[in-house]
C-alpha positions in Angstrom: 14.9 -54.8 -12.0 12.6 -56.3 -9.1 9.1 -57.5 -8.8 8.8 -53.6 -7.7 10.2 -52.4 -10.8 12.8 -50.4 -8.9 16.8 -51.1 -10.4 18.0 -53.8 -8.3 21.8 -53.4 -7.1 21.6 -55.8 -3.9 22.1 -59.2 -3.2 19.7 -62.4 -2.8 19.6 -63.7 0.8 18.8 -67.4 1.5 17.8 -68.7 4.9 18.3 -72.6 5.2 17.1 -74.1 8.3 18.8 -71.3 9.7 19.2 -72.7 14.0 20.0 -70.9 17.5 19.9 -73.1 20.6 21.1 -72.1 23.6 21.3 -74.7 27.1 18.1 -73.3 28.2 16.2 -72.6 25.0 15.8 -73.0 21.4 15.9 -68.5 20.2 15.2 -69.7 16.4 13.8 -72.7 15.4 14.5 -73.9 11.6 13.8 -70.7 9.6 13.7 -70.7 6.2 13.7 -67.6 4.2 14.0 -66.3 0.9 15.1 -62.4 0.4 15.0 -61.0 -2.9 17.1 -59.3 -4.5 16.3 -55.3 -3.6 13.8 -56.2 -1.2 12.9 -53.9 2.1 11.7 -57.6 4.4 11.5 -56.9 7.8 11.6 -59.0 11.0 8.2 -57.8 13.0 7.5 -59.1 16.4 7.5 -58.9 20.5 10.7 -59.2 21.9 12.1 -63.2 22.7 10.3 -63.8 19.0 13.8 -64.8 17.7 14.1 -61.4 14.9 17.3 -60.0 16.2 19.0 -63.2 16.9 18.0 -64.0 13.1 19.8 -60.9 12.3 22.9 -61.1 14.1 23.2 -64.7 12.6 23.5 -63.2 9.4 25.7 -60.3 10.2 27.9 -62.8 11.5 27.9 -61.6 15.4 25.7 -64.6 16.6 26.9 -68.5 14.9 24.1 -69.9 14.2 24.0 -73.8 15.6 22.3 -75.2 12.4 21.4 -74.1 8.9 22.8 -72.2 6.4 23.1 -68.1 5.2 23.2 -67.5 1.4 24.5 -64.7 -0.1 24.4 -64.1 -4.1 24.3 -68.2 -3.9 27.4 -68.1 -2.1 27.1 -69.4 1.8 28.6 -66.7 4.1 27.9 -68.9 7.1 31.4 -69.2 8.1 32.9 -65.8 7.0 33.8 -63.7 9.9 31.2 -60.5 9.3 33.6 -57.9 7.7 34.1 -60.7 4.8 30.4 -60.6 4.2 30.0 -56.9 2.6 26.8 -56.6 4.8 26.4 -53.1 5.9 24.6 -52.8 9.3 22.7 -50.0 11.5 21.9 -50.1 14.9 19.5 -48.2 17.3 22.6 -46.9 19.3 24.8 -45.6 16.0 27.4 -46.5 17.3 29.6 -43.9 15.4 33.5 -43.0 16.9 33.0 -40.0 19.0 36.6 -39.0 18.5 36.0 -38.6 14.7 34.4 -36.6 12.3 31.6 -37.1 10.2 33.6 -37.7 7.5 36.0 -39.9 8.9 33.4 -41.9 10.5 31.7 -42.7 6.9 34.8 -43.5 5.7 36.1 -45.7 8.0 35.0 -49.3 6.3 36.6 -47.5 3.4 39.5 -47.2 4.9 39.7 -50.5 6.8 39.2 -52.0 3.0 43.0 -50.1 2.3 40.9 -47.8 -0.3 42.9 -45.0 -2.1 42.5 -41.4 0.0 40.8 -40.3 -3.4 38.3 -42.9 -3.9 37.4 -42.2 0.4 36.6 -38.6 -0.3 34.5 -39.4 -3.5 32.5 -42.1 -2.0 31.9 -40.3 1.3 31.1 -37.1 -0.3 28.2 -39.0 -2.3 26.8 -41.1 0.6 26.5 -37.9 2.4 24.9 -36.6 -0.7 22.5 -39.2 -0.3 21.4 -38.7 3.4 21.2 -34.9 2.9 24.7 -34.4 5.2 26.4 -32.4 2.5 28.3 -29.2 4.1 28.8 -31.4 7.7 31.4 -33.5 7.0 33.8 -32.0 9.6 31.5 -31.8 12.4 32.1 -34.1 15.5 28.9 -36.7 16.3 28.4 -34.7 19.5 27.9 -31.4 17.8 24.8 -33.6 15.7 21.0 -34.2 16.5 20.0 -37.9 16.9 18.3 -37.7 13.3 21.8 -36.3 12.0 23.4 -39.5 13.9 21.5 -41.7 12.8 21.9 -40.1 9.0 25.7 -40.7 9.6 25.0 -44.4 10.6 23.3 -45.3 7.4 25.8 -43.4 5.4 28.7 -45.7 6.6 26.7 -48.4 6.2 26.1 -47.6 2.3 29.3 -45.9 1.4 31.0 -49.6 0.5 28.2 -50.7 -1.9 27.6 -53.6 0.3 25.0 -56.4 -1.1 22.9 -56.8 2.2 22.1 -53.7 4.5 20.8 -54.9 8.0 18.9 -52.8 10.4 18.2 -53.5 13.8 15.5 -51.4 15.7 17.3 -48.0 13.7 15.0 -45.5 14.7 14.3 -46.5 17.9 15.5 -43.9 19.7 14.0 -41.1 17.9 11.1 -39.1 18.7 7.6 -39.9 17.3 7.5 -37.3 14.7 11.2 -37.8 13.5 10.9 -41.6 13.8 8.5 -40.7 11.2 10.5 -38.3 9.2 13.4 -41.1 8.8 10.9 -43.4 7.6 10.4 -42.1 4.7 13.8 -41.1 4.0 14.5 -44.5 4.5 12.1 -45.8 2.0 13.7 -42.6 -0.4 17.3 -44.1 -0.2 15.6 -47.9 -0.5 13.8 -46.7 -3.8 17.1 -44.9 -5.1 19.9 -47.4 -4.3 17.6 -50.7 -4.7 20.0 -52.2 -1.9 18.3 -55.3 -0.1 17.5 -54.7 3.3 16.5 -56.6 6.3 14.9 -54.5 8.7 14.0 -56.0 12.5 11.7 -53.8 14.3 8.8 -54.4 17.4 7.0 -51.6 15.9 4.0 -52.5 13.9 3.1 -49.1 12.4 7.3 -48.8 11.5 6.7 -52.4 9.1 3.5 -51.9 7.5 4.9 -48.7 6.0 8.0 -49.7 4.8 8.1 -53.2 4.3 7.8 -54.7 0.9 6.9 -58.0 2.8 6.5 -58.8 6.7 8.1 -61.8 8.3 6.1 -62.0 11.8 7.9 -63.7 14.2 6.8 -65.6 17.7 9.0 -67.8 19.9 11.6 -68.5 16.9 9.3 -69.3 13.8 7.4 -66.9 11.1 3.8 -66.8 12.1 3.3 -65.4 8.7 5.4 -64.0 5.8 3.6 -61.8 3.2 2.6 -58.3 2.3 1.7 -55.7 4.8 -2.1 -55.3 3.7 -1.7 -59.4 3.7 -1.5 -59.3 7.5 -3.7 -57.1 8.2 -6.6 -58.3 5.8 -6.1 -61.8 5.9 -4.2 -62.8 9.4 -3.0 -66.6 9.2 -4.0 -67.0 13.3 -5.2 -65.6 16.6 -1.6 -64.0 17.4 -1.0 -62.3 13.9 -4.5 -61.0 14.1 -3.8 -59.4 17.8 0.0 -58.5 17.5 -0.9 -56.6 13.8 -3.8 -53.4 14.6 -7.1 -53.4 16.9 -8.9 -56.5 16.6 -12.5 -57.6 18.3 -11.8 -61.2 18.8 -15.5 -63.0 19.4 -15.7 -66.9 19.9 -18.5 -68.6 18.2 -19.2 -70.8 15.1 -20.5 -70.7 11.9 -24.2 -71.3 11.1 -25.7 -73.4 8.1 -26.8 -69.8 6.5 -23.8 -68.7 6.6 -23.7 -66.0 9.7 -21.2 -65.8 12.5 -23.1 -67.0 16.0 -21.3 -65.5 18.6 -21.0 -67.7 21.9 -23.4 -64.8 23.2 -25.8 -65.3 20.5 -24.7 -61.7 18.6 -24.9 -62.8 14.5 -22.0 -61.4 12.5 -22.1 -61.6 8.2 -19.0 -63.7 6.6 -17.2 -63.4 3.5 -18.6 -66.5 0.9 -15.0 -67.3 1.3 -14.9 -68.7 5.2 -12.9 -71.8 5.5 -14.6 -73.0 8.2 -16.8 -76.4 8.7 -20.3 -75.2 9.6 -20.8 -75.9 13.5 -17.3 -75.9 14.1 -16.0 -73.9 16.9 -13.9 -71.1 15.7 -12.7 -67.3 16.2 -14.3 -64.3 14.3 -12.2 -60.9 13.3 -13.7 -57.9 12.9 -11.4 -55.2 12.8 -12.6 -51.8 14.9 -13.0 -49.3 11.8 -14.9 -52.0 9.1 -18.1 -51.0 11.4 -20.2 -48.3 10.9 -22.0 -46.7 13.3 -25.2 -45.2 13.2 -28.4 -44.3 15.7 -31.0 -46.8 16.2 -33.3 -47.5 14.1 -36.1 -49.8 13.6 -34.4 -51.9 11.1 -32.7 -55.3 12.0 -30.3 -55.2 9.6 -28.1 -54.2 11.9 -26.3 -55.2 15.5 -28.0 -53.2 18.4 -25.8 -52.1 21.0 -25.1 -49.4 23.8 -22.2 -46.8 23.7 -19.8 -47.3 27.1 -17.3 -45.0 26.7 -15.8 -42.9 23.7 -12.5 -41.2 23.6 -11.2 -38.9 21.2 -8.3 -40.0 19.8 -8.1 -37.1 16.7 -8.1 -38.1 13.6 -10.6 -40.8 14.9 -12.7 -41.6 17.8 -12.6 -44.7 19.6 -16.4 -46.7 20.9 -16.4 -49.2 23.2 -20.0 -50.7 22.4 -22.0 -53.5 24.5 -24.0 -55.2 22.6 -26.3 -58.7 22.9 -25.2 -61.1 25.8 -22.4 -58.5 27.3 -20.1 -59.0 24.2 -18.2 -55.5 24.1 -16.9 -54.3 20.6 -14.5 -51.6 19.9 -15.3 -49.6 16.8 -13.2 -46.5 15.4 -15.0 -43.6 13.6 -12.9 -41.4 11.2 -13.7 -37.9 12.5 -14.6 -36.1 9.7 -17.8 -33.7 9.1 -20.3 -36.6 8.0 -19.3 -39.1 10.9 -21.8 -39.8 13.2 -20.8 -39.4 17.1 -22.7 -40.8 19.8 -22.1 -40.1 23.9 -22.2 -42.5 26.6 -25.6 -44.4 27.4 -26.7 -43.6 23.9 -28.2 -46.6 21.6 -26.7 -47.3 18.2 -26.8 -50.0 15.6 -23.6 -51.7 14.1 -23.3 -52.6 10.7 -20.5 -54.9 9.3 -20.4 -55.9 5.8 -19.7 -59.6 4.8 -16.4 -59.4 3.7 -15.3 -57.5 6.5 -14.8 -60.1 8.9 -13.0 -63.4 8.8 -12.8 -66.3 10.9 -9.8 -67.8 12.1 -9.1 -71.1 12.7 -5.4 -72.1 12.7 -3.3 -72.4 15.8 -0.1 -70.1 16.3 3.1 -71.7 15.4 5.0 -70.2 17.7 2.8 -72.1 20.7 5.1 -74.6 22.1 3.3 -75.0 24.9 
């Protein structure tokens, strides 16, 4: 069983100083990584961050220049990829138009010199799985993208393989079924306990599936951890802007404990801040840990003026001045006790002290 408490059938992956240099540039630079056993990981970052080079170094496509790639304890670093029993999806498919469903799941089956039998039984089950069944003779053309891409992870699965890797999968989809195929995704993850290494620009796409995050920038993890890790507790400046909104305000912390803006605007800290007093550093304050209300006469609160608003639907966005032309965004759930306010109106901000953290380590990936 994992840490999850989900049955484990995959494989541990090991990154050791794991290297790609090219003449021009260094893609990865020593990357060390530890995948356990029936773990959803995935690669998050912008593209050049090194994430998909990391993958196709493991799937055998891309030789690394350095390092080493673990499998079950064994290295795979030097097996050509169809020796590795790494299943792996891409955003194209990538399926044989000239075959069927069927045929197309098969095929690693077939390429291991499996018994006809044993084809049909494994393919009828990993069709089973994606919710195929009663397709199996249809031709990839005659198929929606969704159904495509169902196919693709079936023939991936269908040879039990200890490492599944998907690169940018659901790319191509639409928002809504890009959305759909997540969480059938995270269905077959929870059912097969396979170990997957997903690689993906997509914030929203990690956070929801991801056991843990690996955030990438130019070749090194800015962070590993837990989805709510990154977003709660970003280890720098680019994890906090690349992961969700973020108001990013330049100051230092005072000797009672408050937040001074460069601007003069006071902001409440957490009695956790890891920060010398009178030491420049940069506060987060994420748009919806404000709340929003009318002015009043109290000065408990920050007292700003509404710029714009924009609808959003489930929420509605602010962008508030406030003291010393500082502008804040703030997000409002819209629901029937939120309070709205229109342009040119005055409101006060409040912010509670463990809702904002300062930040004070450089990004790794600067090489500058």
């Amino acid at each position: 069983m994992s840490r999850s408490g989900r049955e484990v059938r995959g494989g541990r992956l090991v990154l050791a100083g794991l290297t790609k240099r090219y003449p021009n540039h260094v893609a990865v630079l020593p990357l060390d990584l530890d995948v356990e056993a029936g773990e959803f990981l995935t690669l998050l970052g912008p593209s050049g961050s090194g994430k998909t080079t990391t993958l196709m170094m493991v799937a055998g496509f891309t030789p690394p220049s350095a390092g080493d790639i673990k499998l079950n304890g064994r290295s795979i670093a030097g097996l050509a990829p169809e020796r590795r029993n790494i299943g792996v999806v891409f955003q194209n498919y990538a399926l044989f138009p000239h075959m069927s469903v069927a045929d197309n799941v098969g095929f690693p089956l077939k390429m291991r010199g499996q018994p006809r039998a044993v084809i049909e039984d494994k393919v009828r089950t990993a069709l089973r799985l994606v919710r195929l069944e009663g397709l199996e003779t249809r031709m990839p053309r005659q198929l929606s993208g969704g159904q495509q891409q169902r196919v693709a992870f079936a023939r991936a699965l269908v040879f039990d393989p200890d490492l599944l890797l998907m690169d940018e999968p659901l790319g191509a989809l639409d928002k809504k079924l890009r959305e759909q195929m997540q969480f059938e995704l995270k269905r077959l993850h929870s059912e097969l306990g396979v170990t997957v290494l997903y690689v993906t620009h997509d914030q929203e796409e990690a956070l929801t599936m991801s056991d843990r995050v690996a955030l990438m920038n130019g070749g090194v993890i800015e962070q590993l951890g837990p989805a709510r890790e990154l977003y709660e507790r970003p280890a720098n400046r680019f994890v906090a802007e690349f992961i969700g909104e973020s108001n990013l305000i330049e100051g230092k912390l005072a000797a009672d404990g408050w937040f001074v803006a460069d601007n003069g605007a006071r902001f409440p800290v957490g009695p956790d801040a890891d920060q010398p007093i009178g030491a420049p550093g940069t506060l987060l304050a994420r748009p919806e840990k404000f709340s929003l209300t009318p002015q009043s006469a109290s000065d408990r609160g920050l007292s700003g003026r509404v710029r714009e608003h924009v609808y959003v639907g489930d929420f509605v966005r602010y962008r508030i001045d406030v003291l010393g032309g500082l502008s804040l965004t703030v997000k409002v759930q819209n629901n029937r006790s939120a309070v709205t306010a229109r342009e040119g109106e005055q409101v006060e901000l409040y912010l509670g002290p463990g809702d904002a953290r300062i930040l004070s380590n450089p990004s790794k990936g600067d090489r500058s």
